[in-house]
C-alpha positions in Angstrom: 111.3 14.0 39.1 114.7 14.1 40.0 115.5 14.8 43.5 119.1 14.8 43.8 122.5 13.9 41.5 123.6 11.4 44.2 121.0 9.7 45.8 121.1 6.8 48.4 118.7 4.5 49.9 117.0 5.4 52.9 116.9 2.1 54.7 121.2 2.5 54.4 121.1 6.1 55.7 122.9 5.1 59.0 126.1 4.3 57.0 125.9 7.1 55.0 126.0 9.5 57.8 129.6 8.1 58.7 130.9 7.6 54.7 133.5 9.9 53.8 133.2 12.8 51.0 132.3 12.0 48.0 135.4 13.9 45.6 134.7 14.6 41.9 138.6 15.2 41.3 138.5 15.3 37.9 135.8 17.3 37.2 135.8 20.4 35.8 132.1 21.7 34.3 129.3 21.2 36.6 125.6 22.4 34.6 122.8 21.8 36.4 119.2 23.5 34.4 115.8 22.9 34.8 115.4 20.6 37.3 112.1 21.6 39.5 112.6 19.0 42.3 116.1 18.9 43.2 116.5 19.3 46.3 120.6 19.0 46.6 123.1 17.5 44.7 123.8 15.1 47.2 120.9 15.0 49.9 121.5 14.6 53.9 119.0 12.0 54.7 117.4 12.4 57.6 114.9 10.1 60.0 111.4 12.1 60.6 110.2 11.9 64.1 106.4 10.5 62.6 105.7 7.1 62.4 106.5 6.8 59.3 110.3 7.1 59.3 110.8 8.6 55.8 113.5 10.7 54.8 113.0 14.7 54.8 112.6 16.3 51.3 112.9 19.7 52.4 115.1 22.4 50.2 118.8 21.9 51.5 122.0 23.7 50.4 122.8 22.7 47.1 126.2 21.6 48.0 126.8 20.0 51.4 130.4 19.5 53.1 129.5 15.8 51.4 130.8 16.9 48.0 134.0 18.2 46.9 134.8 19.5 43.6 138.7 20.2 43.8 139.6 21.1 40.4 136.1 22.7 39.3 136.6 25.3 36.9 132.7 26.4 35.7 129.3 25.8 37.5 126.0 26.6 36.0 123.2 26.8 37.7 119.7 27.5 36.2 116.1 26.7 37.0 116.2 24.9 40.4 113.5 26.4 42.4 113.9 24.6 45.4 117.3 25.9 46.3 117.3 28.0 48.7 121.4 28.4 49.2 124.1 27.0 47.1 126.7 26.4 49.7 126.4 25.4 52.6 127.9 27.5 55.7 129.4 24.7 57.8 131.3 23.7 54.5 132.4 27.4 54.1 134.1 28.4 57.4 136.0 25.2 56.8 139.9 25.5 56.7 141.6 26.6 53.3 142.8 23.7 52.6 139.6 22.1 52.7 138.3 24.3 49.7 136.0 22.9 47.7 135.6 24.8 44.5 139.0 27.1 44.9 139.5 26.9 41.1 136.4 28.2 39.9 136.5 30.6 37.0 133.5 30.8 35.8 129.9 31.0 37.7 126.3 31.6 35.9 123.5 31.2 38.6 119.9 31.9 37.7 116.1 31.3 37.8 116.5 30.0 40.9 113.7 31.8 42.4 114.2 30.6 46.4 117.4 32.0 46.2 118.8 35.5 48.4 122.2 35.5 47.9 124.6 33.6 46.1 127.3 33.3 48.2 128.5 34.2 51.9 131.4 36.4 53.0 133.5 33.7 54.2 133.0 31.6 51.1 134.8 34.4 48.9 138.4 33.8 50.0 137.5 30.6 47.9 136.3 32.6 45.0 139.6 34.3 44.2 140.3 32.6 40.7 136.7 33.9 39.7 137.0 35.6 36.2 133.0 35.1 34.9 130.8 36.1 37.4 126.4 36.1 35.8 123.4 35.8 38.1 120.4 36.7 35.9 116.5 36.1 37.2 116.4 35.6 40.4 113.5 37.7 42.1 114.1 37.0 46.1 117.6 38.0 46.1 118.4 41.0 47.8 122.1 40.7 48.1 125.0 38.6 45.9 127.1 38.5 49.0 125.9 38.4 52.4 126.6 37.9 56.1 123.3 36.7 56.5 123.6 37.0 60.4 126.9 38.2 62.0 129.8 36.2 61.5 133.0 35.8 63.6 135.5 38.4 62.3 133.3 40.0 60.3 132.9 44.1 60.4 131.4 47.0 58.7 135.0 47.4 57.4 135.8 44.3 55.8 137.0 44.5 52.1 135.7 42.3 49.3 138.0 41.8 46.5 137.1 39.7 43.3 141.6 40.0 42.3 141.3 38.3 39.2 137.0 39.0 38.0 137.1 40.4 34.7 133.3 39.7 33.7 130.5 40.9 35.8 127.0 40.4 34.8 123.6 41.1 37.0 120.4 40.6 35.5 116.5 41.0 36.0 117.3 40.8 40.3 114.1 42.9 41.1 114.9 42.5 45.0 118.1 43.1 44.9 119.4 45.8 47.4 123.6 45.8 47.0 125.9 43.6 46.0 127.3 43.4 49.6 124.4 43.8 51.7 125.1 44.4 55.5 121.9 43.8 57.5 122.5 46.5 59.8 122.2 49.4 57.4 118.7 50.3 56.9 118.7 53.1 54.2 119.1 52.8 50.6 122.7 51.6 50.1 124.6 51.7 46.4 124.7 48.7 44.3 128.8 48.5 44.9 129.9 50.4 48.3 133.4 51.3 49.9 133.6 47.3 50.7 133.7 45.5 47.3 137.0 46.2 44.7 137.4 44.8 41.5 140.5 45.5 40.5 140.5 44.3 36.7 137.6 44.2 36.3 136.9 44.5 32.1 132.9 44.4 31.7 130.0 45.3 33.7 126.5 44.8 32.5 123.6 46.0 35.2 120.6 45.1 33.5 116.7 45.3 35.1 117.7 46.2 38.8 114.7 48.2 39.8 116.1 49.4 43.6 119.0 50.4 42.8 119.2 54.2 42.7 122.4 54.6 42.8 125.8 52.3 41.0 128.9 53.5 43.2 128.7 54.5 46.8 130.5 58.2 46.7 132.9 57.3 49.1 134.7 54.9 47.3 134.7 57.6 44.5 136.3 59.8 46.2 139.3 57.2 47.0 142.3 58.0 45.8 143.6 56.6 42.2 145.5 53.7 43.8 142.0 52.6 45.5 140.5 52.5 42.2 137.3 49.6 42.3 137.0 49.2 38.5 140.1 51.3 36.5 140.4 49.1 33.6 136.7 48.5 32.7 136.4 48.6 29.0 132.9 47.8 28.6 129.8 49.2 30.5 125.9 48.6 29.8 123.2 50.1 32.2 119.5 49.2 31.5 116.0 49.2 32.3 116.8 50.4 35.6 113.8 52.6 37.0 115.2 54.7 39.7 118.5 54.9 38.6 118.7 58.9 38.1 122.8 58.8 37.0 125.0 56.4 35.9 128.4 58.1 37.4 129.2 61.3 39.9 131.8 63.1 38.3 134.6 62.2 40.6 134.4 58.8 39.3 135.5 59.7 36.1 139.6 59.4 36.5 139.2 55.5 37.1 137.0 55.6 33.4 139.7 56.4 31.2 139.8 52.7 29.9 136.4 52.6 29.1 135.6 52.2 25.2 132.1 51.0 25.1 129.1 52.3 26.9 125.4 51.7 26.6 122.6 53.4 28.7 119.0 52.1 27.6 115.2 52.8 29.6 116.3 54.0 32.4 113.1 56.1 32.8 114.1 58.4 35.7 117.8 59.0 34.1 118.4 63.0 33.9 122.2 62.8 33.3 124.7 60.3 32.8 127.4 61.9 34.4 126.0 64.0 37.6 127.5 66.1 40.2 124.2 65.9 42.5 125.8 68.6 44.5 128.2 71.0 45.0 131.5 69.1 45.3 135.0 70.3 46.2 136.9 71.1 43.5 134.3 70.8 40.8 133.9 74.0 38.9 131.8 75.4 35.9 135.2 75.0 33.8 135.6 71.4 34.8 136.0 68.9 31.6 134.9 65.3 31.4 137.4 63.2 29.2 136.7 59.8 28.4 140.1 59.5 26.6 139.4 55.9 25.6 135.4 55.9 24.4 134.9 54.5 20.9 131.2 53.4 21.0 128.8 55.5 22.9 125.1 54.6 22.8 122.1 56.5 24.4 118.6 54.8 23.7 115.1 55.5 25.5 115.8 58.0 28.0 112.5 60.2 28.6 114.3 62.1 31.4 117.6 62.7 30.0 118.4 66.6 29.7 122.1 66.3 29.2 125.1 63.7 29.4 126.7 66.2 32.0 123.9 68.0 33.7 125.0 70.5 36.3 122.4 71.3 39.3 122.9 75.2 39.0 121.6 75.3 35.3 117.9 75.7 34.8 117.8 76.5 31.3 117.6 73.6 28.4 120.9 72.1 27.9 122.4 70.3 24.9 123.1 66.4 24.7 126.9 67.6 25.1 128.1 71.1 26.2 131.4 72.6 26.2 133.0 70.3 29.2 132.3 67.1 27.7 135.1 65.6 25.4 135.4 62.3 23.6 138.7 62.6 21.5 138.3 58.9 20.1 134.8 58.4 19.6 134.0 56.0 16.8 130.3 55.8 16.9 127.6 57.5 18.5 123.8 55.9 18.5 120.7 58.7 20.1 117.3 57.2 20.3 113.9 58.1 21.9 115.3 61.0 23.9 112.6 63.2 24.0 113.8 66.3 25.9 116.6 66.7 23.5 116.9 69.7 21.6 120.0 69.9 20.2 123.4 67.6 20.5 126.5 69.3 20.3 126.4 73.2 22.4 127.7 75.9 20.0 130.3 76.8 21.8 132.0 73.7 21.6 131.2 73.4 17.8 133.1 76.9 17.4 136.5 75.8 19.4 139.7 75.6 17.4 140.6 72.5 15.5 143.0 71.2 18.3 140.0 71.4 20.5 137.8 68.9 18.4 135.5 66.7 20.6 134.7 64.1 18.3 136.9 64.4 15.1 137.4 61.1 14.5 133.2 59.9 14.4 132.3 57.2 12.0 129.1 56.3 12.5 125.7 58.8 13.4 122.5 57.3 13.8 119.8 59.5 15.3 116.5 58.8 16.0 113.0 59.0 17.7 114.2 62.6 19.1 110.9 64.2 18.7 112.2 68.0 20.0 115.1 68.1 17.7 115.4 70.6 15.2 119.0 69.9 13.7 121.6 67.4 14.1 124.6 69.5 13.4 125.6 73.2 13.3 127.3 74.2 10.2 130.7 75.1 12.3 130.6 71.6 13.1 130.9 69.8 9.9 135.2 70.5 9.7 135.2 68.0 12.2 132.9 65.0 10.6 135.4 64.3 8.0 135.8 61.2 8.8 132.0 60.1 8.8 131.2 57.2 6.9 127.4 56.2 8.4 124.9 58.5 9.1 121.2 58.0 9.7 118.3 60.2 10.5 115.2 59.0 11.3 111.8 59.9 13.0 112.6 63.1 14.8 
């Protein structure tokens, strides 16, 4: 029944319209789950025009320019289906020293199923101290940052930079469009374009976004190295994304050299993971993909996969890996239900010299559900499993 965290009598609402703001200056965790009739943490109470006089009940921003929360560190926010935003935009074009959350570090929002975005662009100066960033379930948003309606100072140009985000986690957003969605670009746009960065950012997790076809906008892959968007990420998971058709284009792949643990699962319209899509410059038949720091690579339910690297020109049935595909540090590699698979390594890279080995230092095998299959290894291959310690076969 609980209608808001603050509340105050409606007969005194004439006094509360002139009290000053309500500070929290100590506090530090905010968690706010499962409460169907909130309607704000500290409600703007105001006189109906009926006769009646009561005070309005309808959704408001979560936090009002009321309630200030100066040394707030973590907010979670989860089941509160009457919210609609979280912060309101008169409190966020306020002046910087007016912040109200600037110490944030760690923000979960989700089931909140009234809410389109989570925050606006002139909120995110605030949001620079932001190093846990989840919004999981929440099926009318389209964007995670947005303009809404044009904003003074505000262009097509403007950068959005998370500096110190480390964590990244979207979740089961089956609206969503981009993560910066500007309302004057009609066609399908990339989940992250030329106008979000995040520098150090460690893990991304992209779980159940069904519009999304594509991850980075291929401008900001081509940027040079210094304009790198996500050069020390460490940890990547894609899944049970439905139009997604490739997780990276190769130029991408110089800003993935950190990466050491990836995971692509369902991703029913997937025919590569690493993808060219067409002719680029400088991209050749000879062209190798390193991912100098991969230890864990796992590949589960992919009916459309035909190859990690799968260039357009080729017509003919490719291995899992061919020849310009390299993981010198891979630890352990997982394949499961993908059906289109008929062999893993190419023979051409199993018969390269010694100081050539792709995967020489391999610990763990597990194959499974690969119902074309008809071996796992060619014998030529075997000199560089030495150092196998868990292998598994099963159902193919």
């Amino acid at each position: 029944m609980m209608e808001a965290i603050v509340g105050i009598e409606e007969e005194k609402d004439e006094d509360e319209l002139s009290s000053p703001v309500i500070n929290f200056s100590q506090l530090e965790y905010l968690h706010l789950e499962n409460l169907p009739k909130l309607i704000s943490f500290y409600p703007k109470v105001e006189k109906m025009s009926t006769s009646e006089g009561n005070s309005s009940t309808q959704a408001q921003f979560l936090f009002n320019e009321k309630v200030a929360f100066p040394v707030l560190e973590n907010l979670v926010i989860r089941k509160l289906p009457n919210i609609i935003e979280i912060w309101e935009k008169r409190l966020l074009i306020a002046s910087e020293n007016e912040s109200k959350s600037c110490r944030l570090k760690g923000l979960e929002v989700s089931n909140c199923e009234k809410l389109v975005h989570v925050v606006r662009l002139n909120m995110l100066p605030r949001l620079q101290n932001l190093k846990r960033f989840m919004v999981d379930n929440c099926r009318k948003m389209e964007a995670i940052v947005t303009v809404k309606e044009k904003e003074t100072g505000t262009t097509s140009n403007d950068i959005i930079v998370f500096s110190q985000l480390t964590i990244l986690n979207l979740s089961k957003l089956v609206s969503l469009k981009s993560f910066y969605h500007w309302p004057t670009r009609f066609e399908a746009q990339p989940l992250f374009n030329h106008q979000v960065a995040f520098p150090v950012l460690e893990n991304l997790v992209i779980r159940k976004l069904p519009n999304i076809i594509e991850i980075w906008e291929k401008r900001l892959l081509k940027g040079s190295g210094n304009e790198s968007k996500s050069c020390r990420l460490k940890d990547l998971e894609v899944s049970n994304c439905e139009k997604l058709v490739h997780v990276v284009r190769f130029n991408m792949l110089p800003r993935l050299q950190n990466l050491e643990t990836f995971m692509v699962e369902n991703c029913p319209k997937m025919e590569a993971i690493v993808t060219e899509k067409e002719k680029e410059t400088g991209t050749t038949n000879n062209d190798i993909i390193v991912l100098s720091g991969l230890t864990t690579l796992r590949l589960f339910e992919l009916v459309s996969l035909k190859s990690f690297y799968h260039r357009p020109t080729r017509f003919e049935a490719q291995p899992l890996f061919n020849h310009q595909v390299a993981f010198p540090v891979l630890e352990n590699l997982v394949i499961s239900k993908l059906p289109n698979i008929i062999e893993i390594w190419e023979k051409r890279l199993l018969i390269a010299s010694e100081n050539e080995s792709k995967s020489c230092r391999l610990k763990g095998l597990e194959v499974s559900n690969c119902e074309k299959l008809v071996h796992v290894v060619w014998l030529n291959m075997l000199p560089r499993l030495r150092n196998l310690k868990r292998f598994m076969v099963d159902n193919c």
